[in-house]
ZAMARGU-4260 file (C-alpha; in steps of 0.2 Angstrom, whole numbers, plus 5000, padded with zeros to 4 digits):
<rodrens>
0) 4700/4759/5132 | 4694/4753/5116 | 4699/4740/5105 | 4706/4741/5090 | 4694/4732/5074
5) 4701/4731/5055 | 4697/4748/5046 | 4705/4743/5030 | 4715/4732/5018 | 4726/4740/5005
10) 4730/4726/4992 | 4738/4729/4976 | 4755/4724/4978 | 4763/4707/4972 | 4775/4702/4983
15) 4777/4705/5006 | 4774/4721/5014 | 4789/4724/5023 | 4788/4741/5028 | 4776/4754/5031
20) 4775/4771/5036 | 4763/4788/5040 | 4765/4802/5028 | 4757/4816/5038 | 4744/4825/5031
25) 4744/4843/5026 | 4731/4859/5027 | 4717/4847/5033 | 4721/4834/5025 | 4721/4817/5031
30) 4736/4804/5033 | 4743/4797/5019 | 4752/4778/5018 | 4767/4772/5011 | 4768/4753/5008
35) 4787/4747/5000 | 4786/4727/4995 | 4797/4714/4990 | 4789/4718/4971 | 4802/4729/4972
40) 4789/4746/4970 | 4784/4758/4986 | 4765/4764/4984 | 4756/4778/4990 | 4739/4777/5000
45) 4728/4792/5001 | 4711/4793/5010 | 4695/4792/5002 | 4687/4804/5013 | 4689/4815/5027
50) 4681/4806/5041 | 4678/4785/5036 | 4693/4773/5035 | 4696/4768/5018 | 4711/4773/5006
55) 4714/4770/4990 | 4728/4771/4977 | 4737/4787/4973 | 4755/4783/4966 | 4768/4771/4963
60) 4785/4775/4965 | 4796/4766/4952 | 4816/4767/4950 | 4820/4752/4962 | 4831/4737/4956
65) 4827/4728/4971 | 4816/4724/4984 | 4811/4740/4995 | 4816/4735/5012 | 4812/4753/5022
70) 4801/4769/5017 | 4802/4785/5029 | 4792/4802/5028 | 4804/4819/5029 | 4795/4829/5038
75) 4788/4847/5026 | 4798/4859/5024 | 4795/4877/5013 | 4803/4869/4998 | 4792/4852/4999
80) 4776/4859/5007 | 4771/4840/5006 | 4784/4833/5013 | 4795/4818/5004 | 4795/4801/5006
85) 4814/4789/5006 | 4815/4772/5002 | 4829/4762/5007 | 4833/4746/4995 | 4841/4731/4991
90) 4852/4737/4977 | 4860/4749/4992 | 4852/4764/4988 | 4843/4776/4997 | 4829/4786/4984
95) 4819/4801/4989 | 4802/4807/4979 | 4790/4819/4978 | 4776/4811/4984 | 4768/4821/4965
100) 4778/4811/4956 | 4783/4792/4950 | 4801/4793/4947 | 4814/4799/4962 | 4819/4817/4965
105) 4838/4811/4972 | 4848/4794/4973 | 4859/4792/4987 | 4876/4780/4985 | 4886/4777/4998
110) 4879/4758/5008 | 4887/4743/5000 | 4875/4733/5004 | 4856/4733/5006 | 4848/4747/5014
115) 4835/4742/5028 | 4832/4756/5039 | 4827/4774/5038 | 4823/4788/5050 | 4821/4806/5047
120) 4826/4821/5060 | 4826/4838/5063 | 4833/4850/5049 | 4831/4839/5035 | 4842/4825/5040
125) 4841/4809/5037 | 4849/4795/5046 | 4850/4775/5037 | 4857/4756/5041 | 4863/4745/5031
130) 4868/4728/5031 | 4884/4733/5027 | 4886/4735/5045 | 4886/4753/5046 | 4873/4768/5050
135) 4876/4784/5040 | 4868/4802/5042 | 4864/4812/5026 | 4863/4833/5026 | 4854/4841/5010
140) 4854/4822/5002 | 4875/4821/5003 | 4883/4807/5018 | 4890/4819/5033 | 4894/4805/5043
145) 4897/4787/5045 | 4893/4777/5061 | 4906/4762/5061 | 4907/4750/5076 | 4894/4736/5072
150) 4899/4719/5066 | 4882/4714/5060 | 4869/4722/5049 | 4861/4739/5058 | 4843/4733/5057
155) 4836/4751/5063 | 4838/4767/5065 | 4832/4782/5076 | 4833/4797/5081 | 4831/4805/5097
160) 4818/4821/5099 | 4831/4831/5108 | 4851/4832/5112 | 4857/4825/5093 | 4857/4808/5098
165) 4856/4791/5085 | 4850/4774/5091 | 4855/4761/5079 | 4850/4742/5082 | 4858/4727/5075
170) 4860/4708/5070 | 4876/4708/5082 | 4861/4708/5096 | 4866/4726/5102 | 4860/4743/5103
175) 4873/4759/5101 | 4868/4775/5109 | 4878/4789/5096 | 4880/4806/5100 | 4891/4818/5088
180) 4899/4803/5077 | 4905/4796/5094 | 4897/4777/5103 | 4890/4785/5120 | 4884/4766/5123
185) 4882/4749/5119 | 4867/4738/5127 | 4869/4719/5125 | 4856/4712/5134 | 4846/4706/5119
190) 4852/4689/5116 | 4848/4686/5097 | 4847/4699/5080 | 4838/4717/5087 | 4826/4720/5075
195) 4817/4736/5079 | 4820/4753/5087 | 4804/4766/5091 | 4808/4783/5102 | 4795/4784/5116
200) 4799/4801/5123 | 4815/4813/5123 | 4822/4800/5138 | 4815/4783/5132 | 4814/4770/5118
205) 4808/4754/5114 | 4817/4739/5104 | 4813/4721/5098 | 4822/4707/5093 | 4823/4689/5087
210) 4822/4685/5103 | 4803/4685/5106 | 4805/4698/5118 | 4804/4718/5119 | 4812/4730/5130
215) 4811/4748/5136 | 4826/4757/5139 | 4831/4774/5145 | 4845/4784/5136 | 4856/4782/5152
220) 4858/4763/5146 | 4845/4756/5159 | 4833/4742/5152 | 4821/4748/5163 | 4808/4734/5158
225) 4809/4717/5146 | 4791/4711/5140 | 4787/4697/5136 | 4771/4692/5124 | 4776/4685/5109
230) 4779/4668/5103 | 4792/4671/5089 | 4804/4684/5080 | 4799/4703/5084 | 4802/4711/5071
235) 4795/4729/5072 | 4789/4743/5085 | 4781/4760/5084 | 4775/4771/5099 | 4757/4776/5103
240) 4749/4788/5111 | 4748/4777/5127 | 4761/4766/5124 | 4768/4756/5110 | 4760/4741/5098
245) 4775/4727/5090 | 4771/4713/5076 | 4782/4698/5072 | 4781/4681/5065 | 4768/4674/5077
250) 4755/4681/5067 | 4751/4695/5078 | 4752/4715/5080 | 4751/4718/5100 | 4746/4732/5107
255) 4757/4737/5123 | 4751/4747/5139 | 4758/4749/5156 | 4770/4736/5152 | 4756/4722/5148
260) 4749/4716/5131 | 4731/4726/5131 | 4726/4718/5115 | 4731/4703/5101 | 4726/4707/5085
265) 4729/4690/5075 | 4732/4693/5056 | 4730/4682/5042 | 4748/4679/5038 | 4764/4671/5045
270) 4774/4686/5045 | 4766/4700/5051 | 4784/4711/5044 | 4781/4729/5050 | 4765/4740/5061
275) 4767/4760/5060 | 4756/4771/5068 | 4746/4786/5059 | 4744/4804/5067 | 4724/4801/5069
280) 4728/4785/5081 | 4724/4770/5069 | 4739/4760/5065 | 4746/4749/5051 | 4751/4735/5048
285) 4762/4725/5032 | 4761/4706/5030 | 4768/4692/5020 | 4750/4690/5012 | 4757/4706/5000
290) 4743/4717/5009 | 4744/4731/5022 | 4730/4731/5033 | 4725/4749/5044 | 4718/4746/5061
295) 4705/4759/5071 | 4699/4764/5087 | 4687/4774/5082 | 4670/4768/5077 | 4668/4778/5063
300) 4681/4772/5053 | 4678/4754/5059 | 4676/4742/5042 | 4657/4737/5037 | 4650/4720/5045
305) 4653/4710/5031 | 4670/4717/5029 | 4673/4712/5047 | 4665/4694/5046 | 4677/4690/5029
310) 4691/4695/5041 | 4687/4685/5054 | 4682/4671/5042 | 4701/4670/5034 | 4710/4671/5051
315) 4700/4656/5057 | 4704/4645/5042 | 4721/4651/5042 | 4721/4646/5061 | 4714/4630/5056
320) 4726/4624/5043 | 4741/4627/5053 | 4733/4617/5066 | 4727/4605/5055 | 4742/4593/5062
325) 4740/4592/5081 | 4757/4580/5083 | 4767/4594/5077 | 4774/4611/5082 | 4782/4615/5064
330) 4795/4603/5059 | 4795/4596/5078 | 4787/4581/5082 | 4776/4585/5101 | 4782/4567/5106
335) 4801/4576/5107 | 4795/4592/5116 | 4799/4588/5136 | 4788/4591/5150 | 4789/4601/5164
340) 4802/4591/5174 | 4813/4601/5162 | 4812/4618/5170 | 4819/4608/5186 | 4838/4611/5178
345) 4844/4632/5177 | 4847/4638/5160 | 4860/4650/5151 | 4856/4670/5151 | 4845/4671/5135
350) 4842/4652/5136 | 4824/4647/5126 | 4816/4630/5128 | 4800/4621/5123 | 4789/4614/5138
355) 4771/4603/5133 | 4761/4605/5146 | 4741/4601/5148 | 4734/4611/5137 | 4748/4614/5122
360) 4767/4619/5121 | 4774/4635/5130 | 4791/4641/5126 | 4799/4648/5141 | 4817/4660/5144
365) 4830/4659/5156 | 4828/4675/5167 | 4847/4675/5173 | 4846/4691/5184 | 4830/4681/5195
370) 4837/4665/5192 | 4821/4655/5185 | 4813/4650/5170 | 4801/4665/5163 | 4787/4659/5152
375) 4784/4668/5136 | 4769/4662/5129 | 4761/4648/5120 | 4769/4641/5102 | 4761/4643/5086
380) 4756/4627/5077 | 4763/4621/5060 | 4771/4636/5053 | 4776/4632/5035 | 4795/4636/5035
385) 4796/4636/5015 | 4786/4650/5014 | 4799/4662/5028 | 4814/4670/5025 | 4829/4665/5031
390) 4842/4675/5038 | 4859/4674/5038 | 4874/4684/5044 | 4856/4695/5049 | 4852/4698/5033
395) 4834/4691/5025 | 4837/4678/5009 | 4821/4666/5003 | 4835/4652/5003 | 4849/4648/5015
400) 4861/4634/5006 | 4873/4625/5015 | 4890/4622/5007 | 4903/4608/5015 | 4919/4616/5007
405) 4929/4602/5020 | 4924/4589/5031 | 4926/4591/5048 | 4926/4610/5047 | 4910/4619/5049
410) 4901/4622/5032 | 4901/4639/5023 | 4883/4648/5021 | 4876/4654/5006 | 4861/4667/5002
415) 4851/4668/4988 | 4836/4679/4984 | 4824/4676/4973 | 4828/4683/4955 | 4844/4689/4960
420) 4859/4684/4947 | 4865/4669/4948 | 4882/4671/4944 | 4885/4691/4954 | 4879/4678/4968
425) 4891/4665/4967 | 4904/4679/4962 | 4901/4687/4978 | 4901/4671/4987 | 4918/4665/4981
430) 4926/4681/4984 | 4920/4685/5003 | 4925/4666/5006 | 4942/4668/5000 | 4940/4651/4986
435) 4946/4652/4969 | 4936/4660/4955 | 4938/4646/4946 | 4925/4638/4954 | 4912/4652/4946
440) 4904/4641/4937 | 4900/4626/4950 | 4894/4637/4962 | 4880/4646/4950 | 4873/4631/4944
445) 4873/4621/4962 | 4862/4640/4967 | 4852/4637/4951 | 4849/4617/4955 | 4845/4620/4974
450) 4833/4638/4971 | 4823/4630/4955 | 4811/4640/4947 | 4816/4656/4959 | 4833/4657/4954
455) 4838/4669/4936 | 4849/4662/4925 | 4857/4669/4910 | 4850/4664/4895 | 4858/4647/4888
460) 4867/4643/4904 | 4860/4628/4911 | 4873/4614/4914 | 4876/4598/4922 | 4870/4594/4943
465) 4882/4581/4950 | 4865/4571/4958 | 4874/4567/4975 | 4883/4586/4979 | 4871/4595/4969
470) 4885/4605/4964 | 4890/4607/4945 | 4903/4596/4936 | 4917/4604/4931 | 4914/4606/4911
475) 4927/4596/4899 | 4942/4606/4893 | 4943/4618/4910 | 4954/4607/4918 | 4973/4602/4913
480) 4973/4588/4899 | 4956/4590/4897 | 4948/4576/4906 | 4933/4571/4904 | 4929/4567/4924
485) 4920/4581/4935 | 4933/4591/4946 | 4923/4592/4964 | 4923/4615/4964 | 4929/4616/4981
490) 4940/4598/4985 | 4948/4597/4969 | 4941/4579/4969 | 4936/4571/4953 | 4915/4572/4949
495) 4911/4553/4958 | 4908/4542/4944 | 4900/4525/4950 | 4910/4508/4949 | 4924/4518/4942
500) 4941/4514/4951 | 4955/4525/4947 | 4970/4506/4947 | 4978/4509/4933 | 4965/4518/4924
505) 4970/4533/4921 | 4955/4542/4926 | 4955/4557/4937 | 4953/4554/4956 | 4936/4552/4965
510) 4927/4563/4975 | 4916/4556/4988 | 4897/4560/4982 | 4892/4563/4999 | 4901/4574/5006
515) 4913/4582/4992 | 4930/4577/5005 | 4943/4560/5004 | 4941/4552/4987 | 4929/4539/4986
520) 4934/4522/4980 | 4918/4510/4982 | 4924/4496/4991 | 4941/4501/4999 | 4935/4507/5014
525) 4949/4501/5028 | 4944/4489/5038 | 4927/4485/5030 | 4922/4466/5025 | 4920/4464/5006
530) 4906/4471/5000 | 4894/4470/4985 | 4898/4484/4971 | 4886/4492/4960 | 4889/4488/4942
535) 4900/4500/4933 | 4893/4513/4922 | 4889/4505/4905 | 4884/4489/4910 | 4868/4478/4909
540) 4855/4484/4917 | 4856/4469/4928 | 4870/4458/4934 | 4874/4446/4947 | 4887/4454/4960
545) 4896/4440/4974 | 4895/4443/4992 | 4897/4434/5009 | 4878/4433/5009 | 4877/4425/4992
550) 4873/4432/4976 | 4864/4448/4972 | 4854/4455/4958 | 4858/4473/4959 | 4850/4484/4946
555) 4861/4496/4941 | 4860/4517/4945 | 4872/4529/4953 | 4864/4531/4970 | 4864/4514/4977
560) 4870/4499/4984 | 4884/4511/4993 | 4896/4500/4997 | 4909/4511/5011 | 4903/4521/5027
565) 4902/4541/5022 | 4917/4548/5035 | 4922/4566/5038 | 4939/4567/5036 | 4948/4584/5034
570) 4947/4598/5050 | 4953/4615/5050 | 4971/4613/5062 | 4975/4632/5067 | 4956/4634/5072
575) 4954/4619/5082 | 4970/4621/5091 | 4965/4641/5094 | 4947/4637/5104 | 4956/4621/5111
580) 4971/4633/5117 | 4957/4646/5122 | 4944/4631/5131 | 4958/4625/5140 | 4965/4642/5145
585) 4949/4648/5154 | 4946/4632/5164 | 4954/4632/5183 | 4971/4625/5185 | 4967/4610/5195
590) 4956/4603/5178 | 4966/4610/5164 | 4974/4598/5152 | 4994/4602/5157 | 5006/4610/5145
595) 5014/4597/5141 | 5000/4584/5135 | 4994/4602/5124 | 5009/4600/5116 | 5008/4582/5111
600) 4989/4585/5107 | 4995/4601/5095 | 5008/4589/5085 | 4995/4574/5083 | 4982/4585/5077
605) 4994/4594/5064 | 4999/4577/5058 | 4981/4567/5057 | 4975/4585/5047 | 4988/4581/5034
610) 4985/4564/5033 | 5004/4559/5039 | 4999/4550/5055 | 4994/4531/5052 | 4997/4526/5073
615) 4999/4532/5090 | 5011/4530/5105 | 5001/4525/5119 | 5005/4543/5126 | 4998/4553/5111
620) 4983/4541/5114 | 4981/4546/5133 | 4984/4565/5127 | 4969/4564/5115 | 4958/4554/5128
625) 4962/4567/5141 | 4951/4581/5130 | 4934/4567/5133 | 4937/4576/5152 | 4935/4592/5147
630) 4917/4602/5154 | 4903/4600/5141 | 4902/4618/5137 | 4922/4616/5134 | 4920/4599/5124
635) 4917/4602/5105 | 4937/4606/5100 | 4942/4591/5109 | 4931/4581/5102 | 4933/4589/5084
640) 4953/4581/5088 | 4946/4563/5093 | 4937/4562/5076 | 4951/4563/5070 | 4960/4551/5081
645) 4946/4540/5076 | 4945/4539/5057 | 4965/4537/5056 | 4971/4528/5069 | 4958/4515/5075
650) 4968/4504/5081 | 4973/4513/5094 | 4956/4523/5099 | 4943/4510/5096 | 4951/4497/5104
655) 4948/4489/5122 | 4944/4493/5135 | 4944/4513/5128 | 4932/4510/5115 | 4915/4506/5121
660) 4916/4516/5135 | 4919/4529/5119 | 4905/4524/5110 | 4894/4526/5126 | 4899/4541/5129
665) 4896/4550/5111 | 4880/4542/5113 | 4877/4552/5129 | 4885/4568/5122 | 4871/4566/5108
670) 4857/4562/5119 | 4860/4575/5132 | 4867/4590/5120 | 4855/4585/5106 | 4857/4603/5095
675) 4875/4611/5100 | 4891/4609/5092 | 4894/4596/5104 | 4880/4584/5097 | 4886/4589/5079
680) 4907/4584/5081 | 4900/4567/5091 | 4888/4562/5076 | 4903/4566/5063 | 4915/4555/5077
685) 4902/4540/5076 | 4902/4540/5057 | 4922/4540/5055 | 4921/4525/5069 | 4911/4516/5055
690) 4925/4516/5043 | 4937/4505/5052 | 4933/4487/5057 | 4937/4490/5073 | 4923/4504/5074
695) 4912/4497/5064 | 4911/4482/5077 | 4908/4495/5092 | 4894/4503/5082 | 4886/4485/5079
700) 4888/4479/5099 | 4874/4497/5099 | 4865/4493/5084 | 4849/4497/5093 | 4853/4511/5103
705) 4861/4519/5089 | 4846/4518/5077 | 4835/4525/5091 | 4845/4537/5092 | 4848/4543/5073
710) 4827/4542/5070 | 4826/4555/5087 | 4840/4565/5079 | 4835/4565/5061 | 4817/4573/5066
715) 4824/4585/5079 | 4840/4593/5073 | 4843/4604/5056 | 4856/4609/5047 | 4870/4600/5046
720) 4868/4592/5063 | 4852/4583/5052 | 4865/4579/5037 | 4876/4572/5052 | 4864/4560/5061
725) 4856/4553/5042 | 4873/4550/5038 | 4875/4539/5052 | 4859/4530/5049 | 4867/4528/5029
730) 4882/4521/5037 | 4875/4508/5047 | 4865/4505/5034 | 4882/4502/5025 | 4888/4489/5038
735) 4870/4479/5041 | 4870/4475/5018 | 4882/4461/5019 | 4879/4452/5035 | 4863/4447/5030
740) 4856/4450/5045 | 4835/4453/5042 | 4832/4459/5061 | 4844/4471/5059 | 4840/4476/5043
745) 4823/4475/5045 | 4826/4489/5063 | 4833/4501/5050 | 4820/4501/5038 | 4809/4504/5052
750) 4817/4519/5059 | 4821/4526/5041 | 4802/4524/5036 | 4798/4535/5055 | 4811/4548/5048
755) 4805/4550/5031 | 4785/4549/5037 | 4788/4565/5047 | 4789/4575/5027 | 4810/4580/5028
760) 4812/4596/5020 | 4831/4595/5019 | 4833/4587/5001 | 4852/4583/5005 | 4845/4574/5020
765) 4832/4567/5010 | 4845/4560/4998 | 4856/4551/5010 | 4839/4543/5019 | 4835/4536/5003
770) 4851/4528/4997 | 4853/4520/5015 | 4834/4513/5010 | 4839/4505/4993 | 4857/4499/5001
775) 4847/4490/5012 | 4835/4483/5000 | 4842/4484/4982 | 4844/4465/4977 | 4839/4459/4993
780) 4819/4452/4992 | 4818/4448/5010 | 4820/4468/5014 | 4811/4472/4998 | 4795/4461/5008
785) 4800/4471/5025 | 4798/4488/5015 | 4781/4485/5007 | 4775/4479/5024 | 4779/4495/5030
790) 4769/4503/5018 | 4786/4511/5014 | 4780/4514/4994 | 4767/4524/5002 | 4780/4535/5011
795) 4793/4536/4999 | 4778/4541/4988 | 4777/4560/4995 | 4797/4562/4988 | 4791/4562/4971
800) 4789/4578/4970 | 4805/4584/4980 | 4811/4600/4973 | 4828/4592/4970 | 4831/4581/4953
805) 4842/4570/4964 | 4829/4564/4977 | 4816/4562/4963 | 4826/4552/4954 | 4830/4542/4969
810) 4816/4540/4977 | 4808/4533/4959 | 4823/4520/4958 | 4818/4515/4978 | 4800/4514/4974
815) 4803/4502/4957 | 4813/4490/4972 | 4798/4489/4982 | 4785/4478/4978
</rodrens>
């Protein structure tokens, strides 16, 4: 069987191709191509001639508000002897045109949410997902029927040959079989987002998903065949004449036959979004580049030589750039990536893990039905994750922030796309999050701070970005009495103002700047030696400040000396005790924690979450040990409680003997669970143990083990397990300032320089890496001469042109320190 050799390349539109389709041609005519984009246009793509392979521009369909997520061809009919081509979009349309003519024909309403899929049947029928959650099938342009029963966005849509039969695919990781309005079936095996859904024959079909993998299924349910190929998100299918060709982010379009990748065709893009197939056999494929490429078989339409060298040319230099880093697999440093003795230890159904062998990395997949580890393929190189969309709730957005409305309970996720509104997105946010629209305002600019250039703002509205949340201050005159301090949008905290103290001042309360929880009063931190203070706003610009260690010049700013341990404080009481309860409940009897110590558990947790429990009885403190025994898999709840424990009742739980076997084992719950929730509670539990002296002098008996630790952590985890292991390294930054101690200090700056060498692209993280680097070093010329010598000006360097103001502006007020 021939190989298939670029024909084509259709560029002239300004943003990703993320769809493509065949619009079948008519009395002798060739196939025509419909591109949609996120320039928010679909185009039209007609032949040049009857027999060579290039296209060229016809039309482009206007009316879209948004970016064109789906196009789909209806079929001809006596009315529209051309056919009619549908576009699905992000303003929650569905459109319909002529393919004679710019504007649409019919405007379908009914989605509340973007419309991603689209597939055309029999009749003139027309069936669409959404992520709204929901699939809906339109007769003569009007909604007949509404397919309700997935929790996630329905990322596609088709439809059966034969028998009135729907398949719809989903970011709940499940397939539904329909028939009549009714769900027939549900198939689960994918274990992540199913991104793709193609019709084989009248008794078969073919998906993809965010899993890497693809799989064939009859309509009787039966997966009768998973395939395994690519390296990274699938994220489209389309059937052949011989069997079936899928693209997805590794960069490639493979082509399928009996069950076996016959061919790779690697593309010069990250994101190869979409491949159709044409009538004639060639097939086509839309990529991040903004061009759609056609791929042949036949020799005749096969590009000219140089066309082909170009080609070849601009793969290999992309290939080159990603792999111009040979330590790194993206943001993962190889040094992290276990070898084989990994595979040694069975997995979870689903389970992926990275393996560095010999010759590169290989990602491999728990194969639960044969009991081994399956491998997938070999990991691209350096993939540039700025340049991806991110999903969330399995819908696309160019930015995924992350918002910590509480400590302690897990942070609320925010979308944005670029040259959406601003402030319908915040709207939108506040609302399906249940927070008070007062906090309108906040939340736009903390979107219009965080997205930069890509974000649209009303004329005239640009305010203030409070520089340690990023979040906006809460203007004057909003609040009662008009104050002039900044009201944290989501705490209710005052804006932190550094040196302030709210003693008889008269000035609103504090929020913490780190993490927008308990207020934050520099130097009150229980338990915590004296510490030097940074000046107050409004004083010289340098000024001597007494400590233990002697005295300190501290040049005044509002990022750092920090002076008190960054603790996560609040927790989420009815949900902790639920999955506790639940945990607990699904554990056999003889290793259950009884009813009785639940009981005393429930009534601690209850009263640590409203801050009214200062101590513990020795029994409440042997309850809450009790929940370190629980399985791993079981553990986070549990440990979610001890946190608690921890930050308000020291006395009791970091005390001996209890407490260095505690710190031992979070240390082991980190190491070994490096990523789950379990890693991400132990991480918070070690910065709260910081906060008391007790803690603080179990976290300096580990000193060493704990800054390994953070520096492993820092480079491998994301999110806010990241935030979480930074913040630790800031705390213990916090402790080493005011013992003078230059080894210790001087390990820190080591482990911080590692961390930030490896480019951070988390600018929270960032900011909380950089303030534990001028707490160590601000005043103090013994660290200042530890920094330069390792080259840390050089490395701090690369921040200067951090997207965010607030780790610019820090990482300038480092640099002035280092000599």
């Amino acid at each position: 069987m021939s190989l298939f050799k670029l024909s084509c390349q259709l560029q002239d539109h300004q943003g990703d191709v993320r769809t493509v389709c065949c619009l079948p041609g008519v009395s002798g005519q060739r196939d025509r191509i419909v591109t949609g984009s996120r320039d928010k246009t679909a185009k039209l793509w007609s032949a040049t001639d009857a027999t060579t392979g290039g296209y060229r521009l016809e039309r482009t369909f206007t009316g879209h508000a948004n970016y064109v997520a789906v196009v789909c061809a209806i079929p001809a009919s006596d009315e529209h002897v051309e056919g009619l081509i549908a576009t699905g979009c992000h303003d929650h349309k569905i459109r319909v045109y002529d393919p004679r003519h710019n504007e649409p024909i019919h405007e379908l309403s009914g989605h509340t949410a973007a419309v991603c899929s689209l597939a055309a049947g029999q009749f003139g029928t027309l069936l669409s997902g959404s992520w709204d959650s929901t699939a809906r099938v339109w007769s003569t342009f009007q909604s007949v029927m509404e397919l309700k029963g997935h929790s996630a966005a329905v990322w596609s849509v088709a439809m059966m040959p034969s028998g009135g039969r729907q398949i719809t695919a989903s970011a709940d990781c499940s397939i539904k079989i329909w028939h009549q309005g009714r769900c027939e079936r549900t198939l689960t095996q994918h274990s992540d987002c199913v991104r793709s859904v193609a019709v084989l024959s009248a008794t078969e079909f073919v998906s993809s998903s965010n899993d890497g993998t693809c799989r064939r299924w009859l309509l009787s349910g039966d997966c009768v065949q998973i395939l395994h190929g690519h390296t990274a998100f699938v994220y489209s299918v389309t059937c052949l004449a011989d069997g079936f060709a899928s693209s997805g982010e590794d960069k490639s379009v493979r082509v399928w036959r009996g069950g076996e990748v016959a061919q790779t065709i690697v593309l010069p893009a990250v994101s190869v979004w979409c491949v159709s197939a044409l009538t004639n056999g060639d097939i086509v494929a839309g990529t991040s580049d903004g061009t759609a490429r056609v791929f042949t078989q036949s020799e005749e339409r096969v590009a000219v030589a140089e066309e082909l060298q170009l080609f070849d040319e601009h793969v290999l230099a992309v290939e080159r750039a990603a792999q111009s880093d040979q330590s790194r697999i993206g943001d993962l440093d190889l040094k992290d990536v276990q070898g084989p003795s990994c595979l040694g230890m069975p997995g979870r159904a689903g389970e992926s893990r990275l393996v560095r062998e010999a010759d590169g990395v290989y990602a491999y997949q728990w194969d639960d039905s044969a009991s081994q580890w399956v491998k997938i393929g070999a990991v691209q190189n350096a993939v540039d994750n700025k340049t991806r969309g991110q999903v969330l709730d399995g819908k696309e957005y160019d930015f995924v922030f992350t918002v910590d409305v509480q400590d302690g309970v897990p942070p609320l996720k925010l979308g944005y796309n670029r040259g959406e509104d601003v402030w319908m997105v915040a709207k939108a946010f506040l609302e399906k999050n249940f927070l008070d629209m007062s906090y309108l305002e906040q939340v736009a600019e903390f979107i219009t701070t965080n997205a930069g250039a890509a974000a649209t703002v009303p004329q005239g509205s640009q305010q203030y970005a409070d520089p340690f949340t990023g979040g906006g201050r809460y203007m004057p005159g909003s609040a009662a009495g008009g104050a002039a301090g900044g009201v944290d949008p989501f705490t209710g905290g005052g804006r932190y103002v550094p040196g302030s103290s709210t003693s008889g001042s008269g000035q609103p309360g504090q929020a913490d700047p780190f993490t927008g929880g308990a207020r934050y009063v520099p130097g009150t931190s229980e338990g915590v030696p004296p510490q030097p203070q940074a000046p107050a706003a409004g004083t010289p610009a340098s000024q001597a400040a007494s400590s233990g260690a002697g005295t300190l010049t501290v040049t005044s700013n509002e990022y750092f000396p920090k002076t008190s341990p960054v603790t996560f404080d609040t927790a989420n009481p009815d949900g902790l005790l639920k999955k506790l309860t639940e945990f607990n409940g699904s554990l056999p009897l003889t290793v259950q924690i009884s009813e009785g110590a639940m009981a005393v558990i429930s009534d601690v947790v209850r009263r640590l979450s409203a801050n009214t429990c200062q101590s513990l009885t020795a029994e409440e403190a042997t309850c809450l040990r009790q929940l370190q025994e629980l399985p791993r898999p079981q553990l986070f709840p549990g440990l979610d409680a001890i946190r608690l424990a921890v930050r308000h009742c020291p006395e009791e739980m970091c005390t001996a003997p209890h407490g260095s076997l505690f710190v031992k084992f979070l240390i082991d719950v980190i190491s070994s669970d490096m990523g789950s929730p379990n890693c991400l509670v132990a991480l918070r539990t070690l910065c709260n143990m910081c906060s008391s002296r007790q803690g603080a002098e179990l976290i300096q008996d580990v000193f060493d083990e704990v800054m390994l630790l953070c520096e492993r952590a820092c480079v491998v985890l994301t999110d806010n397990k990241q935030v979480a292991a930074c913040t630790l390294l800031l705390n213990c930054a916090v402790l080493t300032r005011p013992l003078g101690d230059l080894d210790r200090t001087s390990t820190a700056l080591s482990s911080l320089n590692t961390i930030l060498t490896h480019q951070v692209a988390d600018d929270n993280v960032v900011f909380r890496l950089l303030v534990a680097v001028g707490t160590l070093v601000c005043g103090v010329p013994e660290a200042q001469g530890v920094a330069a010598s390792l080259s840390m000006n050089e490395t701090i360097s690369f921040y200067l042109k951090s997207a965010s103001p607030k780790a610019n502006d820090c990482a300038r007020l480092v640099l002035d320190l280092i000599p």
